[in-house]
Structures are given as C-alpha cells and as structure tokens.
N, C-alpha and C positions, 0 to 999 in steps of 0.2 A: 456418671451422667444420669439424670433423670430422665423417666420413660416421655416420649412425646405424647403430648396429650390430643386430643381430636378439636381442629380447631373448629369456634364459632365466629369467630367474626375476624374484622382484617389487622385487627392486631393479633391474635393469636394467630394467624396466617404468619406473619412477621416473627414472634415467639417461636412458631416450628422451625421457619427458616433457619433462623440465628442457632437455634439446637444445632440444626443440622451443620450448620457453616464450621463449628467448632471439631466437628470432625475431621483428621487430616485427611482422610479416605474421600471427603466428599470435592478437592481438587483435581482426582482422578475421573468421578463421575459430572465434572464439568468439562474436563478436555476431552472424554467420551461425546455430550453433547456436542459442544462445540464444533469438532472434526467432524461428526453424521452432518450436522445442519452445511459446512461447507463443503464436504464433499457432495453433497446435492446440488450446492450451486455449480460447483464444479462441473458435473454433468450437464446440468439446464445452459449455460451460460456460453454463447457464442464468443469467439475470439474477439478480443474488444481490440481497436485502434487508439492509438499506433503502437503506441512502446512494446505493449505484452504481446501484440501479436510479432514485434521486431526478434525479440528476443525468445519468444516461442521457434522461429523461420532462423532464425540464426544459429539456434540448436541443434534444430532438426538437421541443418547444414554440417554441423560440425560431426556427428555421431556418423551421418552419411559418408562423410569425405574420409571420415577415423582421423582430422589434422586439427587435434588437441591444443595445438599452441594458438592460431592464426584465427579470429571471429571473421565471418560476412556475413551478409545481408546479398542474397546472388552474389553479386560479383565484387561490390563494394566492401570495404573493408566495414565490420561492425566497433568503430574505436571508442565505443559511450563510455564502455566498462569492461572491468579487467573479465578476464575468464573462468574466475571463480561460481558465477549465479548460472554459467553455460554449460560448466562439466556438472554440476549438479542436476540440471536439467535434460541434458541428452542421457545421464546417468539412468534417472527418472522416465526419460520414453524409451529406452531400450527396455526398460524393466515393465513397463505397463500399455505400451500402445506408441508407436512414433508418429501414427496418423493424429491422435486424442489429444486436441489441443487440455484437457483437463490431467494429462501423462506430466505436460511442463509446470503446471501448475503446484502439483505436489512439493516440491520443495518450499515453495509458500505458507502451504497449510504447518509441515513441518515446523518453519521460522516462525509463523504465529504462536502454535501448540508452546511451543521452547520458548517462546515472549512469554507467555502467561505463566510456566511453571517459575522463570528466571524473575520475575518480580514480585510473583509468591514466596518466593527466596530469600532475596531483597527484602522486604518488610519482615520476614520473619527475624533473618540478621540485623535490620534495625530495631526489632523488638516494638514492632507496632504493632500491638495484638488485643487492641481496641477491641470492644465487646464481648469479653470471655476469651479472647485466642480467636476470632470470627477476622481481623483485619486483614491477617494477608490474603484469606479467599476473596475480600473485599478488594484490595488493589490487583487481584489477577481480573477481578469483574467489571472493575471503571477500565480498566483495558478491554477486556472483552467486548464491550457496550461502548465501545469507541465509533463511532462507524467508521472512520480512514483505518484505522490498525484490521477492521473485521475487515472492512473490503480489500485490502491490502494483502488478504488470506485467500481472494479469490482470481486473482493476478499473477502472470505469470513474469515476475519482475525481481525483481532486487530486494525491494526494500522490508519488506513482513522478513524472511530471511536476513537482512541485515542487522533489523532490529533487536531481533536474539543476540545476535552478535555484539552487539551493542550494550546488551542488557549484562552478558556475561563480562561485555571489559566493565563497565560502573559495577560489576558486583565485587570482582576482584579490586579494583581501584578505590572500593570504600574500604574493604579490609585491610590496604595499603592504609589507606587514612588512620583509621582509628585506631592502628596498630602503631603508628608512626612514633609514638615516644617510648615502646618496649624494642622494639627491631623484629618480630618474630612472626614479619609478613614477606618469609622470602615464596613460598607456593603460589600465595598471591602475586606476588610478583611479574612471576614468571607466567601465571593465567592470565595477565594484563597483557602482556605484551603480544604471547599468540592467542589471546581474542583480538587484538588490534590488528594485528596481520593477516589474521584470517579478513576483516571485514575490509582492508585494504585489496584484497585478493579478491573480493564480493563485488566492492564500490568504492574504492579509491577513495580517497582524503575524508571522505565523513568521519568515518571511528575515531581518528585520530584529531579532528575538528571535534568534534564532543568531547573525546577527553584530555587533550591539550585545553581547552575552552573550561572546563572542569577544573584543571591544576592551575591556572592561569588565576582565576577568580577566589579559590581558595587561599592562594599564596594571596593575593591582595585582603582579603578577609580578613586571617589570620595576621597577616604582616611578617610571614615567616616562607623562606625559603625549604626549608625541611622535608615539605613532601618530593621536593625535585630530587633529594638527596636519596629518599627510601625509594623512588620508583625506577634506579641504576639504570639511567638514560643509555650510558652505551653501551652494556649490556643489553638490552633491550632494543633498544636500533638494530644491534648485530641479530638478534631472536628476529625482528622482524624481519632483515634481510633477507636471512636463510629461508624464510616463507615465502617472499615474494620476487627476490630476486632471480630462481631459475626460472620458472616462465616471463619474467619482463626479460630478461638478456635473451632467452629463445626468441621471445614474438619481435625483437628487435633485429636479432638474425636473420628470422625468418621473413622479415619484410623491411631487409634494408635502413631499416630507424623509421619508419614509414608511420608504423603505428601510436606508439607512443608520442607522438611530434601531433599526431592528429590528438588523438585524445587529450593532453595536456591544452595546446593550444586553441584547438577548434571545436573541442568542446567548454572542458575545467574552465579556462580563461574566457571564453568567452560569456558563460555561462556571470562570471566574477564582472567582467565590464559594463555590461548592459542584460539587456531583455532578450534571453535568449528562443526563438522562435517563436512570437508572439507572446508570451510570458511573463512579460516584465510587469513590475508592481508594485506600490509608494510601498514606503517602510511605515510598518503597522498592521501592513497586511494580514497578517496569520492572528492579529490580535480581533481583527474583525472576522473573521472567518471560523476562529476558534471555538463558539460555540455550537456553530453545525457538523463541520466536521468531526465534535469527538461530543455529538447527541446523543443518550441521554447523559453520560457520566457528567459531559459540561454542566448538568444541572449542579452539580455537588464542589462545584466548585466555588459555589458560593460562599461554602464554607471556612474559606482563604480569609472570607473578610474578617472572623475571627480568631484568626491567626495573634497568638500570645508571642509578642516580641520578647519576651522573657525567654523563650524557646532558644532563640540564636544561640546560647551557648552551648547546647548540645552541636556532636559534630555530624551526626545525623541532618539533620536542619540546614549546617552552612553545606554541607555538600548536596544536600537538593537544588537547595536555590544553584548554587553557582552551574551545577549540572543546567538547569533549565534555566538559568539567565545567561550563560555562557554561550550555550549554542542560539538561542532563540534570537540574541544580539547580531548573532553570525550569520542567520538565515534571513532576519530581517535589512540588514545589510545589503544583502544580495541580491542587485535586479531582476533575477529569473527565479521568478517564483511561482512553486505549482503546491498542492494541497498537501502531497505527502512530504516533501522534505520536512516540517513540521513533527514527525511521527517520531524522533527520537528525544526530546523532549517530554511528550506526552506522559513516562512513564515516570516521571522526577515529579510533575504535574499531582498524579496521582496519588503516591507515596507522601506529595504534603499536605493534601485534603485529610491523609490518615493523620499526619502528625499533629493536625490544626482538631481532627477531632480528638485527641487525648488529651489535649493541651490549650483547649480551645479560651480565649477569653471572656470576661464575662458581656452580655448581648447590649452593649449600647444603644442608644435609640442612632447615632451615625453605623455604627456597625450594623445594625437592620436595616437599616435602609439600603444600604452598601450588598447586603447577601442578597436581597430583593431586589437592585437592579442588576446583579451577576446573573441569579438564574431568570430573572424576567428577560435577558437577551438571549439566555440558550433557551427558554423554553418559547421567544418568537424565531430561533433560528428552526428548532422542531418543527413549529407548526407552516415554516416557511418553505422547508423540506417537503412535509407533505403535499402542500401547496402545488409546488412544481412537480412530484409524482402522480397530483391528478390531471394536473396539466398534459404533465407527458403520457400519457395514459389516453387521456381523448386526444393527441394529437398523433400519438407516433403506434401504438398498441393498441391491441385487440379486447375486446368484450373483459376477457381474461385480465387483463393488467387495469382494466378501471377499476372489476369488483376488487381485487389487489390492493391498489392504491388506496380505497376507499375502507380496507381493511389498517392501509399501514395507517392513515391518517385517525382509525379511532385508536389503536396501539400508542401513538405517538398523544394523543389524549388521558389515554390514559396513565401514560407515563407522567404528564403533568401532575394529574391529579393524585397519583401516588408520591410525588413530591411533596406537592402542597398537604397532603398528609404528616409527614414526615416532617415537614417544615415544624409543623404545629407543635409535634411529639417525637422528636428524633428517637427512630428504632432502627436498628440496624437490620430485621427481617425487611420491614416495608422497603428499605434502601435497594435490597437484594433484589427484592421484589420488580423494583423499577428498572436496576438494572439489566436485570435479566429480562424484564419484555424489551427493552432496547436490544437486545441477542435478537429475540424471534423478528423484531420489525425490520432489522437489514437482515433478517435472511428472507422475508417477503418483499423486500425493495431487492437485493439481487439476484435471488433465488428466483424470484415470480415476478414482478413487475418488469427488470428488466429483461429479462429472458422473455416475455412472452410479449414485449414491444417489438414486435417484428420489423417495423420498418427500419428501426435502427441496425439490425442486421445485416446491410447490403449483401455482405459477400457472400456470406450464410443463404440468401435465395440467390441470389449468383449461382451455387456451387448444386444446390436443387434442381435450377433451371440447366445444367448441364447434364446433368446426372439423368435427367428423362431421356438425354439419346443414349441411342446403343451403342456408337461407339464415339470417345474422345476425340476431339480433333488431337491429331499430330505436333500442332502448332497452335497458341496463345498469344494474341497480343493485344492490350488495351491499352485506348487512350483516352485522356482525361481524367478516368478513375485510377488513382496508383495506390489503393490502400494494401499496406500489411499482410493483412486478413485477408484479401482473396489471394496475393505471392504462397501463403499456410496454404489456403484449403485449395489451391491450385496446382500448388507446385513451383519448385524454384526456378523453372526455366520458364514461366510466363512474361513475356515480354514486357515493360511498359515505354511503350513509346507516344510517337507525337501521331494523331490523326492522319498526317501525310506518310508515314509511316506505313500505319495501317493499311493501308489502301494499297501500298507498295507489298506487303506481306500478301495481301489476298492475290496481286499478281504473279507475284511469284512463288507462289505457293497454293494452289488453288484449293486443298483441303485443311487450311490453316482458319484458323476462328478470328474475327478481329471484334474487339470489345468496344463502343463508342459511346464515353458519354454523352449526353442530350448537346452538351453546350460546345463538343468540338462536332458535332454531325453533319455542319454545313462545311466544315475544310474538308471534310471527309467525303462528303460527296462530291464538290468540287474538283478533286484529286481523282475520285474512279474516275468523272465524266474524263481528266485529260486521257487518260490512261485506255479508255474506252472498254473498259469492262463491266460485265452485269452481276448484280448483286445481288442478294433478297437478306430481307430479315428473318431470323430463324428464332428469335425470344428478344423477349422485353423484361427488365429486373427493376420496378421504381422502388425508392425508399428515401432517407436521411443519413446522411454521412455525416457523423457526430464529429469530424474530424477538424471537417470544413465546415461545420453549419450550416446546411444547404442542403436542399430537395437535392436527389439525383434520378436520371434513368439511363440505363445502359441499354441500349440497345445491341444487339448480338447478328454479324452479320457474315455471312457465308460468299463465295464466289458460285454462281450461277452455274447450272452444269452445261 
C-alpha cells in the first residue's frame, strides 16, 4: 500500500479515507468508535418509555426473584416476548449494576457491534469490494449511519440484538444459496437454523418471517424449488425445537398455558389484525418514513436508480432483493406499525447500494432525475429531523440541547453538502466522510439533545425530587401517571392505582407517599374531604410525557401529622 499522503483539500480528505478503509484492521477501529460514542449515550440517557423501560423492570424482576422461566412487569405476566432478550439482560445487570438502567442496555450495544461486523462479512462473501476492497467497511457504515439501527444500540430492547441475529441466519442462508447446486453447505446449514432459534428465543416469529420471506421469493424468482430441498426442513425444525422448546413447555408449566395463549393471541395476532395500541398505519408506510429513519445512509440510496438490470443474474442480487422485498411486503402488510420493525431489512438495502455501485448502469437523463428525487427526499427528511430537534430543544430542554440542536442541524448540513459533493464526483472517501458525520450527529441528537431535554424525563425528576428526603416513604402509590420509568427508578412494589385509591392509601397508611397527576387531583381531593383527612404537598415534578403527549405535573402528597 502506498504511504498516505498529507491531505490538501477535500478530496484528498476522501483519497486518505478510502486508503484507510482498504485496511481490514480499520473495522476494528470503527467498532472501537462506535461502542465509546454509545456507551456515553448509555450513561447520559434517562430510561425512555415504555417498552425499554418494560423490559429494563421486567429483568430487574427476573434476576431478583432468580425465576428464569416466567416474565413480569410487578405482578402481571411480561407475554411480548420470549425470554431470550431478558436472560441476556439480567445477565448484564448482575454483571454491571442492577440499579443502571445503562447495565440493561448492554446487550444492545453488543447486538449492534455484531450487526456491523455480520454485514462486513456479508459483503465481503458477496465479493463487493468496490473501491479497492473499501465496500464491505462501507456497508458496516450505511449501517452504522442509520439512525433507527444506531438508536436501536441505545435501547434496552430486542431488536439491535435481534438484528445480529438476523444478520447471522441471511449470512448462513446465502451460503445455503449459492452453494445449492454443489451440496457442500451442510455447516451452513445447520448455522441457519440455530441463528433462527436463537432469534425465535429473542423475538418470536421475525427471523423466521425474514427468512421464510427470503426462500419464498427466491423459489419464485428462480422457479425452482431446490433451495427448500438444501435447507433440510425437518432437520432444522427439530434443531430449532431443541432450542426453543424447553423453556416454551416450562413457561407453559409454569403458568398453566397462561403465557403463551397471551403472547400468541393478545399480542402476535393482535398486532396481525389491526393497529395495535395506537399504531396502526396505511401500507406504504416505512416507504415514507424510510428516508429519516436510516438519515444519512438514505442519501446513497439514490444510487438504486442505477441499478443495471443485467445484474439479476447473479445470485448475490436475487437474494437481496427477495431478502428486502419479502419481509418489507410483510411489514408493510401489517397494521401495527412502529419505526424499528423496519430494521431487518435495512441491511439487504445496503448491500444493493454496493451492488448498484459496481454494476451501476450508464447515468440516463430519467435515471438522474430519479437519484435526485431519492436523495432530495432523504436529504428534506434530514433537514426535517433537525427541524423538529430545534423544536424540541426550545420546547422541552435546556440552554444545553438548543446549542446541540443547532449543532446537529449544521452536521445534518453538512452531510448534504458532502453528498452533493459526491454526487458531482463519486469518491468513496467523501461517501465515508458523510457517513461518518451521520455517526457523530445521532450521538449529539441522543447523547446530548436528548438527555439534556429535561422535561421529557418525568420520572428521572420524579426520582430527584424523592431522593432530597431523608428517608423513603414505606409505601408508593400513583395515580394518573403509570409510566415504566418511574416502576425502574422506583421500585417494583410502587403502586399504580386510581386517585380514589390514593387517598385510601394515605388513610390507611399514614407514612405512605401518594403520587397525583394534575388531571386526577380533583377525585383526589374530593376522596380525602370524604374521608376527612389532612394532607399537604411535599413536591411538585412538572414535564412532558412522551408517551401520552401531554404536559404533566405530579404532585406529591403526604398525610398531615
């Protein structure tokens, strides 16, 4: 390799980059970056509502109780998801902190770090190694530069974890493929199947929805059954069994058939019929959505419009597409739709931005026009982004998260403008370039803007405004407010009950704390007057409950001595 030379201007910026990319050592010193920049988020970042703090509290529950098989949330059964993302995470706060909600969070960062090497992988075994051997650091970086896959590293949830998962069955499952007329993909094989059980154990039906969704579309494609024959269906059932089947017959034991009965129907199916918990949304959705959520890489997705149909024959190619037209068909389908289901996808997405730049055809004046309104909607989804960070910045945060915001929004600028660079003179430095400030501006959108919007925090000054007395009350109960987040930073025996409740708790309990949102305050006093007891206020917590939408204040109230 030639020595780097000192750059002057921003193509030679670009020149060093691309030097550099070509080394395989310099994969190491990006998932080195990567992990410092989220483990800081990690730290900064309050318990966000609902899910990650559900499944943060529902851990903490399981490690406490030591009852491995059986999820709750207090007292209710947790049936979202299997207990694979919950032994990882109690694992994780036993090892680093049980209090630290950033302890649960870890398996996240993990599941990202392992997305990025598993697609660096991926492209390397498809032999996209566009710009000197620079491609596959380039598909770990349209990941990286995602924002849902980055933010999804700061979450104490499923999905960043499931996605490795994920990554690893399409790794094996492509070797499966292109191996399919010699026979000499039985290892792969058998990787296919427990990657699929493991992410069955993670999160239920996805893995196997991607890669059923995957063999489904290929067999059509193709017009051949044959991959069904090399991927030894009941072989592989039985492989998945053995994985998943002794804790589904335990928790089934363990709670009667109770749990499983919930999760299939009153979540799965429900989720499948309509709009599940306000979430429903036309099909098309994620197609409108798609260039904010994976800002800036979406910029480069422009480059699909030059997609050489001549490629199809490769099996590289038809197994992208089907990968990402097979599930995206499925999710778009699906009335309950939120931002991440989307994320397993995304990396099929990627891997054919690489295949369209090797193979790209020649620039049409409809093919230009076509990459120029691809990225002219990711780069107003960008500026739309920032948009709503200064927003929320003078609405809900401090001094702090405006100069932030006002940072992400020239980052997000400039990310433009290194396109529009690039656009002109495709180089694969300048590319790197872009995407990698796309890294640093969602770790100043979650690292700093939102961590330092304080008001969106409730529970977090909740747990402040307690923490000034000396000692705990005894007894918790709130009404109106029932988030997550304060059950975490409170404790699993905090009460949520009804206003009329409260007031019942302060009587019979006279050193018991009752929590009252602003909007139930009048049932609440209403209820002491019958009761005839005296009350004072002992704190006041106002903010934004991102949950609901809505101002709240909690007021905090004692029984009189």
């Amino acid at each position: 390799m030639q020595p780097i030379q000192r750059p002057a201007s921003l193509s030679d910026v670009g020149q060093m980059i691309a030097q550099l990319a070509r080394m395989k050592s310099v994969i190491m010193l990006l998932l080195l970056l990567v992990a410092g920049m989220v483990l800081w988020g990690h730290g900064q970042l309050a318990p966000i509502d609902r899910d990650e703090a559900r499944f943060a509290q529902a851990s903490s529950q399981m490690l406490a109780s030591g009852d491995f098989i059986t999820i709750k949330f207090q007292d209710d059964y947790r049936a979202k998801k299997p207990a694979g993302i919950y032994w990882l995470q109690a694992v994780s706060a036993a090892l680093f902190g049980e209090a630290d909600i950033a302890s649960y969070r870890l398996p996240s960062l993990a599941g990202f770090l392992a997305s990025l090497c598993l697609i660096y992988l991926i492209a390397r075994q498809m032999n996209l190694t566009a710009w000197g051997g620079a491609g596959p650091l380039m598909a770990a970086l349209l990941l990286a530069s995602s924002f849902i896959a980055y933010a999804e590293a700061h979450l104490a949830k499923t999905d960043a974890f499931l996605l490795a998962l994920i990554l690893w069955q399409q790794w094996a499952l492509f070797d499966i493929y292109r191996r399919r007329f010699d026979g000499q993909a039985g290892a792969a094989t058998s990787q296919f199947w427990v990657a699929m059980g493991l992410t069955i154990l993670v999160k239920g039906p996805i893995g196997p929805l991607v890669a059923f969704g995957t063999i489904i579309a290929l067999s059509l494609f193709d017009r051949s059954l044959v991959l069904w024959r090399h991927i030894r269906l009941w072989r592989g059932l039985l492989i998945t069994a053995i994985i998943v089947a002794p804790w589904a017959i335990s928790v089934q034991i363990a709670t009667n058939g109770a749990f499983l009965d919930i999760a299939i129907k009153a979540d799965f199916l429900a989720k499948v019929q309509s709009g599940q918990e306000s979430h429903g949304a036309p099909f098309g959705t994620y197609l409108l959505i798609l260039g904010l959520i994976s800002f800036p890489a979406s910029l480069f997705l422009s480059q699909l419009a030059l997609f050489d149909k001549t490629t199809w024959r490769f099996d590289k190619v038809r197994f992208l597409v089907a990968w990402a037209a097979g599930y995206w068909l499925l999710i778009e389908a699906t009335p309950t739709k939120l931002p991440h289901y989307v994320l397993p996808a995304l990396p099929a997405l990627f891997l054919l931005v690489l295949v369209a730049f090797l193979h790209a055809a020649p620039q049409s004046k409809p093919r230009h026009i076509a990459r120029l309104i691809i990225a002219g909607i990711a780069g107003l989804s960008g500026l739309l982004l920032s948009g709503f960070l200064i927003y929320g910045a003078l609405r809900f945060g401090s001094g702090n998260a405006f100069f932030l915001s006002l940072l992400g929004f020239l980052i997000t600028c400039g990310c433009l403008a290194l396109w529009w660079q690039w656009y002109k003179a495709p180089q694969s430095g300048v590319m790197m370039l872009t995407l990698m400030s796309g890294v640093v501006l969602h770790m100043v959108v979650i690292s700093g803007i939102l961590s330092a919007s304080h008001q969106l925090h409730v529970s977090t000054a909740l747990q402040a405004e307690l923490a000034k007395r000396e000692t705990m009350p005894p007894v918790i109960g709130a009404a109106g407010y029932h988030e997550p987040s304060m059950v975490f930073l409170l404790g699993k025996d905090t009460l949520l009950i009804t206003e009329q409740e409260a007031a019942l708790l302060l009587a019979e309990a006279p050193q018991s704390l009752a929590i009252i949102e602003g909007r139930k305050k009048q049932g609440f006093s209403e209820t002491i007057d019958q009761l005839g007891i005296a009350v004072t206020e002992v704190g006041r917590v106002t903010g934004f409950n991102i949950s609901r939408g809505q101002d709240v204040t909690l007021h905090l109230y004692q029984r009189r001595p």
